[in-house]
N, C-alpha and C positions, 0 to 999 in steps of 0.2 A: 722306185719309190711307190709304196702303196697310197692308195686313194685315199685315207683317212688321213695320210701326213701332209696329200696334196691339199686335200682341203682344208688343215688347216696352214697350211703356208699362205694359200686364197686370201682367209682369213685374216692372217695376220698382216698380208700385203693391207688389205682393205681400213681395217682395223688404221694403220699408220698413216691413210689419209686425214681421217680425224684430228683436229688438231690438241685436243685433250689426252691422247693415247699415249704420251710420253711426257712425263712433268716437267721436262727444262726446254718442251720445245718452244716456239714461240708467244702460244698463246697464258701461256704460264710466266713469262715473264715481261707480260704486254708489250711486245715491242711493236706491234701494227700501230700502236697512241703514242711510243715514246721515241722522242728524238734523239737521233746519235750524236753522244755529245763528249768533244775530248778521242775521237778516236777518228780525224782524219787523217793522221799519219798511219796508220794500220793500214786502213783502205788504201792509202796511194804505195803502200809497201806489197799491200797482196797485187795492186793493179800493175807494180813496176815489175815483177815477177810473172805475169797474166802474158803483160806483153812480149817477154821474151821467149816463152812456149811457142811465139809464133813461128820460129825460126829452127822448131822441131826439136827442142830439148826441152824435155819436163823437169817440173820441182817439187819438191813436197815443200808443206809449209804448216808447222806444229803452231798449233794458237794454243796456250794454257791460260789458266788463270785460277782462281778459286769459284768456288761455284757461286753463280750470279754475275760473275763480273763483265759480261756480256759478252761470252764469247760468241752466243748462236745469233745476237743481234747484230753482231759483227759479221759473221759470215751470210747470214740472211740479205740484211743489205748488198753486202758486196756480189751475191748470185744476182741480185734486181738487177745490179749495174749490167751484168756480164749476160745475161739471157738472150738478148738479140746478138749473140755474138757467141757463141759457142753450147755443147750441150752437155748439161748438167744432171748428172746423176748424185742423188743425194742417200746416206743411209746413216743408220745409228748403233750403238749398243745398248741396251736396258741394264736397270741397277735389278735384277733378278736373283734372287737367291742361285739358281743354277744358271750361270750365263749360255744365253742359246748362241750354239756354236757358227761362225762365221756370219753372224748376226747382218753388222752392215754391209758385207760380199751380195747376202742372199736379197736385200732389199734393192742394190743396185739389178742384180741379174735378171729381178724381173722385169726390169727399165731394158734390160740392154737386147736379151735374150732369154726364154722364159725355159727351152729346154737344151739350155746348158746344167741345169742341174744335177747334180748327180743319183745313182740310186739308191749309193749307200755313202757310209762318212769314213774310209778306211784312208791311211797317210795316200795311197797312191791312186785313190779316186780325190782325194783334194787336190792332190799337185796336178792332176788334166785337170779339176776345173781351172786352177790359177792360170794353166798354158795356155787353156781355151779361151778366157775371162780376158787374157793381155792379146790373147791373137785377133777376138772381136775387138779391140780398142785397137788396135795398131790398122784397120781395115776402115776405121771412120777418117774421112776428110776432115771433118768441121774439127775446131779445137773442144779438147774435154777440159771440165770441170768436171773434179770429183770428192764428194766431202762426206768426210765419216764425223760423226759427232760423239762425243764421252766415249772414247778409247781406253779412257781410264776402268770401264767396266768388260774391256773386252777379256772375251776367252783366249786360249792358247793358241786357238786356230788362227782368230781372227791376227792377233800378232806376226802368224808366223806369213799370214797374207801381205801384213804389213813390210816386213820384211822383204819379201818375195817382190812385190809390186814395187818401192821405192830403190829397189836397187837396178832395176830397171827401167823407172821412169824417165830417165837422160833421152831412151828409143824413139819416145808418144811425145806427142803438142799436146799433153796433160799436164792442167795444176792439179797437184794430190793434197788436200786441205783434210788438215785433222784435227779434231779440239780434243782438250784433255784436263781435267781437275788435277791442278797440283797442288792439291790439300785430302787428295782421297784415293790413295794406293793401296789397295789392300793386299792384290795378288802377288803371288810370289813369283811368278813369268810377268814381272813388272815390262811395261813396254819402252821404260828409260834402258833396258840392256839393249831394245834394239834401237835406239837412236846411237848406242855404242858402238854397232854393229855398220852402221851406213856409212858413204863416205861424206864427210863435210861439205863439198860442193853441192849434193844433190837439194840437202833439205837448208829451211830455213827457220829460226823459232821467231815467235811473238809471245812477248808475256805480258798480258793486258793488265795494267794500271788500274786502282781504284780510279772515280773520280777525283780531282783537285777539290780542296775547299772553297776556292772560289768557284769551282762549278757548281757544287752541291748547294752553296749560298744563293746562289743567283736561283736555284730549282725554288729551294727551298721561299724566298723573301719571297718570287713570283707569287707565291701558293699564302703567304701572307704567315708564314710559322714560323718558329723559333731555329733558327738556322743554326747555330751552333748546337744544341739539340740534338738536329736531324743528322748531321755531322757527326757528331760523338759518337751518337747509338749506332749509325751505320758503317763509321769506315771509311765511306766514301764509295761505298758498294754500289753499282747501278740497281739490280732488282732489288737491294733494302731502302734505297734513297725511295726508287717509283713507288712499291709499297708503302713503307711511311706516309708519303705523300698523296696518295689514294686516301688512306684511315690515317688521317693522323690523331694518336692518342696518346698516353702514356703507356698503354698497352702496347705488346708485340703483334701487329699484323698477325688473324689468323695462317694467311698463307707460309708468313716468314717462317713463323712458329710447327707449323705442318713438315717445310721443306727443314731445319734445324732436326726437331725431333725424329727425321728420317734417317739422319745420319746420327744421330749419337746413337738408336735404339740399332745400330749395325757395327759396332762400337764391343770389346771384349768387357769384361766386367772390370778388367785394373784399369782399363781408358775411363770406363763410364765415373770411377771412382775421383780420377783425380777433376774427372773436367765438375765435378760434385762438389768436390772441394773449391777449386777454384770461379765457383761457380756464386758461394757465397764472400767473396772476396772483391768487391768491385772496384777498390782501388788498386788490384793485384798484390804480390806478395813479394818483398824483395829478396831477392837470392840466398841475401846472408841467413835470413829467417829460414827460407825453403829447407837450406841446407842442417839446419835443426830435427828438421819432421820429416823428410825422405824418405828415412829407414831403405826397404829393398824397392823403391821405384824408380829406379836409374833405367830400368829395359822399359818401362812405360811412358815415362816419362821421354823418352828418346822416339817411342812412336809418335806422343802427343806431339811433340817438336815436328817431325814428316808431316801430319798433317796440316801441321800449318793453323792450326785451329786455336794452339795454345802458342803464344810466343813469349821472347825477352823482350822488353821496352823499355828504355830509360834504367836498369837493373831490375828491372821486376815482371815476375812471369804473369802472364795478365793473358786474358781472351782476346785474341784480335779482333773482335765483333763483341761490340756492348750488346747486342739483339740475342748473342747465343751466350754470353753468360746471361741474360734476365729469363730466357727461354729455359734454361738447365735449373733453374733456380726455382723459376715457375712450377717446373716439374715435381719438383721434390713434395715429401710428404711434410706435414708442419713438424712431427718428431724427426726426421729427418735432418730438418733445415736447423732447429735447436741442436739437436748433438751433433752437427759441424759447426755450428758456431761457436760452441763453447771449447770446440777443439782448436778453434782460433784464436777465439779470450782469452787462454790457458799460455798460448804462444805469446800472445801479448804480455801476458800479467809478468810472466817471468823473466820478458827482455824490458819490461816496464822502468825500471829504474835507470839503466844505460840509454835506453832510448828517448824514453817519454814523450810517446804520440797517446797523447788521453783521450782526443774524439775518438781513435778508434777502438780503443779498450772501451767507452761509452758505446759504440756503435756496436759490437760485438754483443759487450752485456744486456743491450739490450733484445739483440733477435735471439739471443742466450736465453731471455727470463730471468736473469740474474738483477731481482729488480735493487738489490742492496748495492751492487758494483755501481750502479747507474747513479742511486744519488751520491756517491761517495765521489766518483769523477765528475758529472756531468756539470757540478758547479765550477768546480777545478779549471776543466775545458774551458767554461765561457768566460772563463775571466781572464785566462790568457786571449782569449778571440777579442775580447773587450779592448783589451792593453793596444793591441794590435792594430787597433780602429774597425775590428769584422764585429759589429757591433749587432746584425741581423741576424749572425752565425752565435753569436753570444744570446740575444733573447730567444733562440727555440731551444740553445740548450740549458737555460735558466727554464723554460716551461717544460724539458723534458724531464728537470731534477723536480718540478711539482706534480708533473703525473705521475710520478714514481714514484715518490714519498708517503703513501698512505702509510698511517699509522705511525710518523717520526713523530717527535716533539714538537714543540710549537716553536720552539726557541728556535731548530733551524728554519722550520718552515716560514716563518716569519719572514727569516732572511731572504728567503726564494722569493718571496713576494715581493719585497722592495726591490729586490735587484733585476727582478725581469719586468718589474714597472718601469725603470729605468732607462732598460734598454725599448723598452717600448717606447717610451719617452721620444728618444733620439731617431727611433726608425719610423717614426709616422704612426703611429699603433696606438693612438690614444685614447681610445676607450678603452681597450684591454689595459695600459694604463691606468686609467679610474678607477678601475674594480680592483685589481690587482691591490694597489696603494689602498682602497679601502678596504682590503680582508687584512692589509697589515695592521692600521689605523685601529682595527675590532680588536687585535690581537694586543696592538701596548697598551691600548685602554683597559682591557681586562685585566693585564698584569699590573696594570699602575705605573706604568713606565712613563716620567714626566716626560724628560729630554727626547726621549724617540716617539713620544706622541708628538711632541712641536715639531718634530723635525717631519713626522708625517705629514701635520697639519699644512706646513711650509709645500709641500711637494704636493699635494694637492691643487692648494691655491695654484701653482705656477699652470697645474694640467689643465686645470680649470680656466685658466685664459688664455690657456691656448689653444684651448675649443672654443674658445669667443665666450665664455659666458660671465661677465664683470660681477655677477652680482655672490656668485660663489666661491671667485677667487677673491675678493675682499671678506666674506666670511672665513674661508679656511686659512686665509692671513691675518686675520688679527685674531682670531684664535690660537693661532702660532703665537701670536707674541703676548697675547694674556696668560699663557699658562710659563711660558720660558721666561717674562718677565723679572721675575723674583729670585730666579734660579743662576748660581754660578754664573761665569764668562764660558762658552763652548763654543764650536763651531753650529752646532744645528739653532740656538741661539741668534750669533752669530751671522749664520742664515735666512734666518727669521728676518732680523734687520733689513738685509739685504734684497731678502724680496718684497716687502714694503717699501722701500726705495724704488725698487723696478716696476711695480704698480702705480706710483705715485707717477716715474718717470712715462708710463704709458697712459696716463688722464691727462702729462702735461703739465701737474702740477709741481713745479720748479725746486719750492723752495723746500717743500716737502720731502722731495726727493733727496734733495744734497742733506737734510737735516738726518733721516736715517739712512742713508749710504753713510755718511761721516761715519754716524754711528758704529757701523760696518765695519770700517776701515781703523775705527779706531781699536777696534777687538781682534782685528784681523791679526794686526800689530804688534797686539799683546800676546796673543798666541802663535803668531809667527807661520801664518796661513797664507799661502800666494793663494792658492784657489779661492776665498774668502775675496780677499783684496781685490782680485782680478773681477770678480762678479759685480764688487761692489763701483770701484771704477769705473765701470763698462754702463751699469746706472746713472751714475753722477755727470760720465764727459757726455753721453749719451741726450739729457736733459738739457745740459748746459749749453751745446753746440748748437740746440735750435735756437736760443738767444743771442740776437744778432751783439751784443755787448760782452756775450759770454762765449762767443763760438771759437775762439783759438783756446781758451782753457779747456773746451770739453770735448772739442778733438784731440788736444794734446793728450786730456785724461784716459781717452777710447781709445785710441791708438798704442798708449802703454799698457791698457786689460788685453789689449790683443799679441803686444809683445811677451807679457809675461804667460799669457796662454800658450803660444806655439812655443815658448820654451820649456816650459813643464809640461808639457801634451796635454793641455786640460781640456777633450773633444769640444764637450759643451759651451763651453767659454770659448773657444778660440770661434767655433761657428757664430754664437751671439753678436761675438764683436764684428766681425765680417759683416752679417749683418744690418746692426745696429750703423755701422758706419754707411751703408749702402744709403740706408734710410735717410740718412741726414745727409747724404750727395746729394739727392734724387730732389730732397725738398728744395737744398739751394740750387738745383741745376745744374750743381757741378758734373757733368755728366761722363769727365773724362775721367776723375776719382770712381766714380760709378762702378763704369766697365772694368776699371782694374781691379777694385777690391772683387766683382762679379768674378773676373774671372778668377780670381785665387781662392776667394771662398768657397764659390761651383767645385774645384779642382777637392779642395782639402775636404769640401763634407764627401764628395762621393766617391773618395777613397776610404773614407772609412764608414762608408755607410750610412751618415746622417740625415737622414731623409728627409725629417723634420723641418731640419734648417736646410737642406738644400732645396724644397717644394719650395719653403718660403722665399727661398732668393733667387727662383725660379719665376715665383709673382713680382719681385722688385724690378727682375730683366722686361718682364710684360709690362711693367708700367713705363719704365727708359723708353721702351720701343714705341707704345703709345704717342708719348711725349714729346720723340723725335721723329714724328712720321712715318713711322713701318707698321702700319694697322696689322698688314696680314700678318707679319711673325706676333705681332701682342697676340692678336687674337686666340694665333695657334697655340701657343703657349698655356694660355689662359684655360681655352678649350681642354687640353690636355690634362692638366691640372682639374681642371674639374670635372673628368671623367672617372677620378680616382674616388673610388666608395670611402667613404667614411675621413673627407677631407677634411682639417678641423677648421673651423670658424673664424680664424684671422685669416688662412689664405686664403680661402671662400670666398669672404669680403672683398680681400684686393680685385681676383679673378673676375666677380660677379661686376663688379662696378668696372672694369678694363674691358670685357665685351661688351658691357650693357653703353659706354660709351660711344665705341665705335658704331653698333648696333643703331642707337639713337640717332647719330649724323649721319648714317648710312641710310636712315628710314626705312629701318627695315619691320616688318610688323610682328605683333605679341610679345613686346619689348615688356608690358606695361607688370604684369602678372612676375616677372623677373626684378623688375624693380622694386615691388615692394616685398619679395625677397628680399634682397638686399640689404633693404630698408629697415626690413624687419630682426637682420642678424647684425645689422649695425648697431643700431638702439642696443641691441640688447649687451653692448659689449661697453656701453655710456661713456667710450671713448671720442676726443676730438679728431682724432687722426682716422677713425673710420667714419664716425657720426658725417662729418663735413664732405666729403669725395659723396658720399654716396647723396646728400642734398644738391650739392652743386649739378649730379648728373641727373637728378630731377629737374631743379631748375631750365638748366638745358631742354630739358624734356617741353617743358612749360613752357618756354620759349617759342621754339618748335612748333608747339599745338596746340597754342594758345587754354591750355585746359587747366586748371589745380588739381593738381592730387597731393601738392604737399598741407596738412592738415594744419591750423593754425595754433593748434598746441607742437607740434612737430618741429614748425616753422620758429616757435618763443624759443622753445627748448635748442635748437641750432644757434638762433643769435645769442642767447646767452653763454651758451659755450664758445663763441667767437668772442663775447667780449671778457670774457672770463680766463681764456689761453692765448698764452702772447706767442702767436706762430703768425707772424707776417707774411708766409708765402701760403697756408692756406685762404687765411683771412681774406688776405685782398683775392682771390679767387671766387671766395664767396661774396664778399661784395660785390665786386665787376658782375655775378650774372643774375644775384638778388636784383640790384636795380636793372638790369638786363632784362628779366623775366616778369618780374610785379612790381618796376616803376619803383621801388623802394629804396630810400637810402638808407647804411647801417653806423654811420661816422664813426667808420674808422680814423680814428689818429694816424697813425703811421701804417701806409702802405710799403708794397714789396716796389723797387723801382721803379720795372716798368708800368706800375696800374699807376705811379705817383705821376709819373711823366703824362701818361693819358689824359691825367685829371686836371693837368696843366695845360694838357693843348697841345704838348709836344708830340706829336702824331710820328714822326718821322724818327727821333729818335728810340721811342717806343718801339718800334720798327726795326732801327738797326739792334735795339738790346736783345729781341726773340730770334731775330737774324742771328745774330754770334751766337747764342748760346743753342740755336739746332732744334727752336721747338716751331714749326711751319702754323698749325693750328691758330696757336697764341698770335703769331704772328700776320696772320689773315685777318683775323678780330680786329687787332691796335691799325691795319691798311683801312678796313671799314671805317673808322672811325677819321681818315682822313679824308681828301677830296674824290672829286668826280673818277679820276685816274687811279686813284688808292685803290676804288672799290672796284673797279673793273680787276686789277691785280688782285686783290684780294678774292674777285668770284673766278680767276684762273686757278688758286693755290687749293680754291675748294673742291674744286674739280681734279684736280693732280689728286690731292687726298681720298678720294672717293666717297665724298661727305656730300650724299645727295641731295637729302633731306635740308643743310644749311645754304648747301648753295640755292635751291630755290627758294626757301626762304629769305635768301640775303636778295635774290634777282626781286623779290615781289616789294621788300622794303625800296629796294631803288626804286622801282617802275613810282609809288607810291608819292615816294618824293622829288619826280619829276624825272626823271635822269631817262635819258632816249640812250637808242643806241647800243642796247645792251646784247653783247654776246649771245647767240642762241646757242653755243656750248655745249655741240655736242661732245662730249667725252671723247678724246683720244684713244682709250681701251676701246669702244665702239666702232670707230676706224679701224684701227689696225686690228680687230678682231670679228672675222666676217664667222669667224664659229661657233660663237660668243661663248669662248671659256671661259668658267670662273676665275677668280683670281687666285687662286689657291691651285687649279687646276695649270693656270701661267706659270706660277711658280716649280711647280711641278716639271713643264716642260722644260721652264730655261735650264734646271737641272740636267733632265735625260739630252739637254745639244752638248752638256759637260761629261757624258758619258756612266753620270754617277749612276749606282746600284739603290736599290732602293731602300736599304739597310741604309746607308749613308742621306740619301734623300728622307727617310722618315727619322732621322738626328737632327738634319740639319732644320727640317721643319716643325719638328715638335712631336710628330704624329708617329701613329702606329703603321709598322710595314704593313698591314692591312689596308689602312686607309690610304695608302700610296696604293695598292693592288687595286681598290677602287677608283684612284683619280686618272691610273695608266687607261683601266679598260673604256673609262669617259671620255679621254681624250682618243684613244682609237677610235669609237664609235662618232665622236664629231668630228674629227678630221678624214672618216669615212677611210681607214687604213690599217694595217693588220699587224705592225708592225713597231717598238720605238723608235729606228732609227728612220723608217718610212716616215713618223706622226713629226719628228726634228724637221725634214726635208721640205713636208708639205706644210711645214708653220713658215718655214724660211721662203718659201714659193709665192706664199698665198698673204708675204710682210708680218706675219704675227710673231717672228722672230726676224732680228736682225744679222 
């Protein structure tokens, strides 16, 4: 060998210290950070293999996999294990345009023996080195490890070494470990003819396994991202999962994107073409269709299949890595990307009648430009998604057929506006609502269109109080019904009626209510409208049920709007009445009607998307939980709920006034600036059923801290609406903590039982009424109000509640009025909590002793997997431990679990 070859063999020796020098070795697929996960049976498969070389017969042992799947993190780990215990020579092949010849031979030789090399590379200077190469291996005592990595890019030489050395390994205490891409075969001395060639005993295969979805969930939740996500896009791949999860974006990881574009850009032009095609195709393509536009790619298509890059799935040839179709796609030029799409629209359009998938003919037309295809389906689409309860899937393609429609008529575009108001409507979208409904509103007024102006007017009003604002849905409704007045019997008419009712039914005003609901009902009848009927009902029982002389007529009425809803799938209706009925449980304390109609409701809007109404029966679940003593789920709920941008102004109110509660008897500070939030979105909505909750948790306030902030116009304006709406179970609420707070009486007539029973003296049965019906709070109050022993029980129940603030308060009124002896009370969470976890942080734990994921733990509490990633790393950090099943051990060690 001459000096210039030697030096660079030096070279390249040195060079391969580096751990950047070859891109799949370690440091390229960080495994020094990342834990081996899902692949202990491998290791005990190479280790059960390891041990029997002891006894002087060698094995080879093939690891494949696709690239990234950890094969090098696999073998890496397993040389850690083996290092004090035999010796290990390690080498590779590079993905080089010219593979250099006996590549990983030459990087062992210079481990083993530096002038065994040869001088030249003729067949019969290779076969001494191989004789020389096994006779230094046959002359070591210790046991070898020996590992060649991507064989898959080896030369002829290196094979035919391969050959040569495993048919003799049975001689040597050698493991012969070799990795290999079975997704990337290009050469034609394939080294699968010499696994043909061996005999079965010698070697052994491994073919490494994506990760499991449950492993990737568990990477993924830890790291606080969207786990089905991270899933989808990767496979289940190890180095796409750690990437991801390094940069997580919508974007492809540069590296991923780097190691991807290596291989296709090594790819002939008919591969590069189809993975092109399929590259704009992300729900892949099913068979019957391919078999349409094949033409001569049956030899290409049979490579794309070898490598494993393009597969069948479920019948459809699809990229087994969503990362390398977004990457190939990525690539392409924007003319490019449009003249395959349209060569897909084309496929569609003409199976379009037999088939009829319109999203995707929409999705096509539109990376096509085909912006006329798009308004012609796109509305098509969403009204089957609509029908269907995908109602979210319906409003983006209702707004995909108004960005596309410049320059239509007005008459459809109109259309587009109501309808994707609509579905705005239902998915929580309500300000794009407003606007949307007011470009329609401009549009029938300038036409003169009476009927579809009222029925605008009518849909306004409703949006309008559903962002809390009372004083513009009583304008946009009786505008509705001054202009529809005069005009015909219709439905939007009709309509009109009926939302005048349901306004009337939300101030509380009764008779009102039933007077245009009839109305409703009686047009409904005429025209032979369930939808009509059912809205209008669902007003009337709605009304009626909070009147304790009218409550089995306007349950009975609500609950027939709700049966004729879920029989004709009328979304909106069937959700209202859910609802509506929750509402009227909650007021009587019927609490076990509550949770039922809760959970069927929850079930039926968020299968079809109703966002709207499922937020809000999300605030009706936080107010139950309140009311029966589980502050921390109210709160979390609530919380949750009000970290959603642009939440509208009725569930705002509930949410606001359900922490600001807890908040208040917890004594927790800057409550005050929150309150008159509240305060401020209540008024505005000049309703009793929000006006009053949010006074009374003033009041409380005022109680508390001895201070007024409720204003003496504030305070006229509340009584009057008390004495103005006959709701027995707010009422007497407000009276109990008006004279509670400012000494006031309000004479009331008829109170709700238990305040009657109070006022009677009957102390104890008051007691047992709050007792049966599961509300502790209430029931602390009515003990106060009885003897020495009441109140001592009553300053226990405050303290179980974590009502800090009341319970000193209540210790300060005793001591006041003589009472010795009182409890110093320290808190039982304070005992049993030498960590002092939050409570929310407790809840957190009792969870992880249950083994739950934190995906299931941020459901079951309300919160976001992030803020579970937050409350694990608090509790390792207090419990001083590294670990959750460690942070379980030492809660149970130290009593803060049982």
């Amino acid at each position: 060998m001459d000096s210039c070859a030697k030096e660079l063999c030096i070279l390249l020796k040195q060079l391969r210290t580096f751990p950047y020098f070859k891109i799949n070795l370690s440091s390229f697929y960080k495994i020094e950070n990342m834990e081996l996960i899902e692949r202990d049976r491998f290791l005990a498969l190479l280790q059960t293999q390891f041990q029997n070389i002891a006894d002087g017969e060698g094995h080879c042992v093939f690891v494949s996999g696709e690239a990234g799947i950890g094969k090098t993190a696999l073998v890496k780990a397993f040389c850690k294990m083996q290092q004090n215990d035999c010796t290990i020579y390690q080498g590779a092949c590079d993905a080089l345009f010219t593979p250099r010849p006996l590549a990983p031979l030459y990087d062992i030789i210079w481990q083993v023996r530096s002038d065994l090399w040869p001088n030249s590379h003729t067949i019969e200077e290779r076969s001494e080195l191989f004789l020389k190469f096994f006779y230094e291996l046959s002359k070591q005592k210790e046991k070898i490890l020996i590992v060649f990595e991507d064989i898959h890019w080896a030369d002829e030489a290196t094979l035919d070494f391969i050959k040569f050395f495993a048919r003799r390994i049975v001689q040597l205490r050698c493991l012969f470990i070799l990795t290999f891409r079975d997704d990337e075969i290009n050469s034609p001395y394939t080294f699968k003819n010499v696994l043909g060639e061996l005999s079965p005993d010698t070697f052994t295969r491994i073919q490494l396994a994506p990760l499991s979805r449950q492993a990737v969930y568990k990477l993924a939740e830890e790291k606080g991202y969207d786990a089905e996500n991270v899933y989808n896009i990767s496979g289940g791949n190890p180095f796409y999962v750690n990437e991801i999860l390094a940069s997580y974006s919508l974007s492809v990881p540069d590296n991923i994107k780097d190691a991807i574009l290596s291989v296709y850009n090594r790819q002939g032009e008919g591969t590069k073409n189809v993975w092109q095609i399929f590259s704009v195709i992300p729900e892949g393509l099913e068979i019957s269709r391919f078999a349409k536009i094949k033409s001569s790619w049956d030899e290409v298509m049979d490579h794309c299949f070898a490598l494993k890059i393009i597969i069948i799935k479920n019948d459809r040839i699809i990229f087994k890595h969503e990362l390398y179709r977004r990457t190939i796609e990525g690539s392409l030029s924007p003319f490019k990307r449009i003249a395959l799409n349209k060569k897909i629209l084309e496929l569609f359009l003409i199976s379009f009648e037999e088939e009829g998938e319109i999203e995707r003919i929409v999705h096509y037309a539109k990376n096509a430009n085909e912006n006329k295809l798009v308004v012609k389906y796109a509305p098509i689409a969403a009204r089957q998604a609509a029908s269907v309860g995908a109602h979210i899937q319906a409003s983006k393609l209702f707004l995909t057929a108004i960005e596309y429609s410049e320059g239509i008529d007005t008459d459809l575009l109109v259309e587009f506006y109501e309808a994707y108001a609509y579905e705005c409507y239902l998915t929580n979208q309500i300000r794009d609502a407003i606007i949307y409904q007011g470009k329609a509103l401009k549009i029938w007024q300038e036409k003169n269109q009476i009927e579809q102006t009222g029925n605008s007017l009518r849909f306004l009003s409703r949006l309008w109080w559903f962002d809390g604002n009372r004083d513009k849905a009583d304008k946009y409704g009786k505008q509705a019904i001054e202009i529809l007045q005069s005009q015909p019997s219709s439905k939007s008419k009709a309509m009109a009626f009926s939302n005048m009712s349901q306004l009337k039914m939300f101030s509380e005003e009764i008779s009102e209510c039933v007077k245009w609901g009839n109305m409703a009902i009686q047009m409904a009848n005429e025209l032979m409208d369930d939808e009509i009927l059912c809205h209008a009902l669902n007003n009337v029982g709605s009304a009626q049920w909070k009147v304790q002389s009218l409550k089995e007529t306007g349950k009975r009425l609500l609950m027939e709007s709700l049966d004729i809803a879920l029989k004709n799938s009328f979304h909106e209706q069937a959700a209202r009445a859910y609802s509506n009925i929750i509402c009227c449980s909650l007021e009587a304390k019927d609490y076990d009607l509550a949770k039922k109609i809760l959970k069927e409701g929850t079930n039926y809007c968020e299968e079809r998307d109703l966002d709207s109404s499922n937020n809000y029966k999300l605030s009706l679940k936080s107010r139950m939980l309140l009311e029966t003593g589980d502050w921390n789920q109210a709160a979390s709920i609530a919380e949750n709920l009000l970290q959603t941008e642009g939440q509208p102004g009725t569930i705002k109110i509930g949410c606001l006034i359900i922490l600001l509660s807890i908040k208040i008897r917890k004594g927790e500070p800057n409550v005050l600036p929150v309150l008159q939030e509240a305060k401020a979105l209540a008024f505005k909505t000049e309703e009793h059923q929000r006006i009053i909750p949010v006074i009374i948790a003033l009041l409380e306030y005022e109680w508390l801290t001895a201070k007024k902030i409720i204003t003496e116009e504030e305070l006229k304006v509340s009584i009057d609406l008390v004495q103005k709406v006959d709701n027995i179970f707010l009422n007497s609420e407000f009276d109990f903590w008006l004279k509670k707070a400012r000494k006031q009486e309000n004479n009331i007539l008829e109170l709700y039982e238990p305040y009657q029973l109070l006022r009677a003296g009957k102390i104890s049965k008051a007691v047992a009424f709050w007792e049966k019906k599961g509300c502790p709070f209430e029931k602390a109050f009515a003990l106060f109000e009885g003897n020495e022993d009441d109140k001592k029980n009553a300053l226990s129940i405050f303290q179980q509640l974590g009502a800090d603030a009341v319970y000193e308060k209540i210790k300060m009124e005793m001591r006041s009025s003589g009472i010795k002896k009182i409890p110093r009370g320290l808190r039982e969470s304070t005992k049993t909590n030498p960590a002092q976890l939050t409570n929310r942080e407790l809840d957190v734990l009792i969870l992880l002793k249950e083994a739950v994921q934190n995906k299931e733990i941020a459901n079951t509490l309300f919160i976001s997997p992030k803020t579970v990633d937050h409350h694990i790393s608090s509790i390792l950090f207090k419990l001083d431990v590294n670990s959750r099943s460690k942070a379980v051990a030492e809660a149970i060690s130290s009593g803060i679990l049982k």
